[in-house]
C-alpha positions, 0 to 999 in steps of 0.5 A: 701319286694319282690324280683326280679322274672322274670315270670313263665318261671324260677322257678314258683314253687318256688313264695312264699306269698311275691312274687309279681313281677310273676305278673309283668311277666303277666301285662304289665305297661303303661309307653311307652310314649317317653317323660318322665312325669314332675311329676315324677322329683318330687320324686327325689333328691328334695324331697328325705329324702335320700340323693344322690350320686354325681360321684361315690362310691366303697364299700366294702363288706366284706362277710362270703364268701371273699370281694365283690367291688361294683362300684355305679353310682351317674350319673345314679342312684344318689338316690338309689345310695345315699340311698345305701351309706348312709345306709352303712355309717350308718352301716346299713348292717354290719351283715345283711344276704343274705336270699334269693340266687336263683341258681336253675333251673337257676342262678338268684339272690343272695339277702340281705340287710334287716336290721332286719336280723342282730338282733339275736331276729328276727326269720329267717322266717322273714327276707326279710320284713324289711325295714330301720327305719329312726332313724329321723323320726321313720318311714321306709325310701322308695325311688321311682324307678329310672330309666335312659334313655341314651337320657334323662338328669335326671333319670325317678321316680316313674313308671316302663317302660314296653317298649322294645324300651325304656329298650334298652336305659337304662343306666343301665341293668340287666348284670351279677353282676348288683346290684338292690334295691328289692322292694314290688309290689309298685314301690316306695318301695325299702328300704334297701334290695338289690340283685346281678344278676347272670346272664342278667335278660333283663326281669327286666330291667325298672322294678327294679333300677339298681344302680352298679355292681359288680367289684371285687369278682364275684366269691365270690358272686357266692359261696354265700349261704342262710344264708351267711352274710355281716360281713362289708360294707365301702364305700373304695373310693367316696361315696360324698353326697349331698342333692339335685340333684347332 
């Protein structure tokens, strides 16, 4: 599972083997037509295996470092919105570690999320490749990128936007304290692990799924340190889930 980079300008020092996302910097996509392919409806709410979000969530997490409210939105985002709920009903979370924090040269990112890092057996060399195995199915569970623009009624899937004129219309952006699904270089493979932006990242915008922020303990995300953990993550208010478009 990658992470979110934003080109060589930052920290090209720092790609590791499981890096993709500098490429992203240097080619760009082809989704810059105005209107939305049809098709791409078909990877959402409908077809999902996740269920998604309807209204709003707030969860907590409790970290090594303090507590950290997320707000979620279930209007913009209401399948990686439910994903991310459902995972933390599920515990899915709870003793999982931040594995990847990025501060230098710049702020970036504090990531974590993957479920394998909470197991004891699995070295640290690793953490950052799981994804959530679907105890249903036994398979890893992927949801495609999902991205809202304000002028359009239901989210795009499944292709990122590489157009200015339309990342000015997302609903949601990379602001400081957004909260993202991680993903490989395949847009539609975000499981489980997700990162917090430390500062506006504009360059990742229409390329990851923005599905929160951060509304309580951005502080606390600030002091976040490789190795942390999230000791604990319940859904505090909201968090209704529904099969199907909301």
């Amino acid at each position: 599972m990658s992470f979110p980079l934003n080109g060589l300008r930052r920290w090209s020092q720092r790609v590791q083997p499981l890096v993709l996302v500098a490429l992203i910097s240097l080619a760009p996509f082809g989704l810059v037509a105005c209107a939305a392919d049809p098709r791409q409806h078909a990877l959402g709410c409908a077809t999902s295996p996740a269920p998604c979000l309807s209204g709003s969530a707030v969860v907590s997490l409790e970290t090594s470092k303090g507590q950290v409210l997320l707000t979620l939105d279930g209007s913009a985002a209401p399948l990686t919105a439910g994903n991310f709920v459902d995972l933390v009903k599920r515990g899915t979370y709870n003793g999982t570690v931040f594995h990847r924090v990025v501060k230098e040269p710049v702020p970036f990112v504090v990531q974590g999320g993957d479920p394998s890092s909470a197991d004891a057996k699995v070295p640290t060399s690793q953490y950052g490749m799981g994804d959530f195995i679907d105890p249903s199915t036994g398979e890893a569970r992927q949801i495609p990128l999902e991205i809202k623009l304000k002028k359009e009624p239901q989210p795009r899937y499944g292709e990122p936007i590489s157009s200015a004129v339309l990342n000015r219309d997302l609903v949601l952006s990379h602001q400081r304290g957004a909260v993202a699904m991680a993903r490989s270089n395949d847009p539609n493979s975000a499981s489980a692990q997700f990162y917090v932006a430390l500062e506006a990242l504009p360059e990742l915008d229409g390329r990851y799924a923005v599905f929160g922020r951060v509304t309580k303990g951005m502080d606390v995300i600030d002091r976040i340190q490789q190795g942390d953990r999230i000791v604990k993550a319940t859904v505090i208010d909201g968090g209704t889930l529904v099969k199907g478009q909301p």
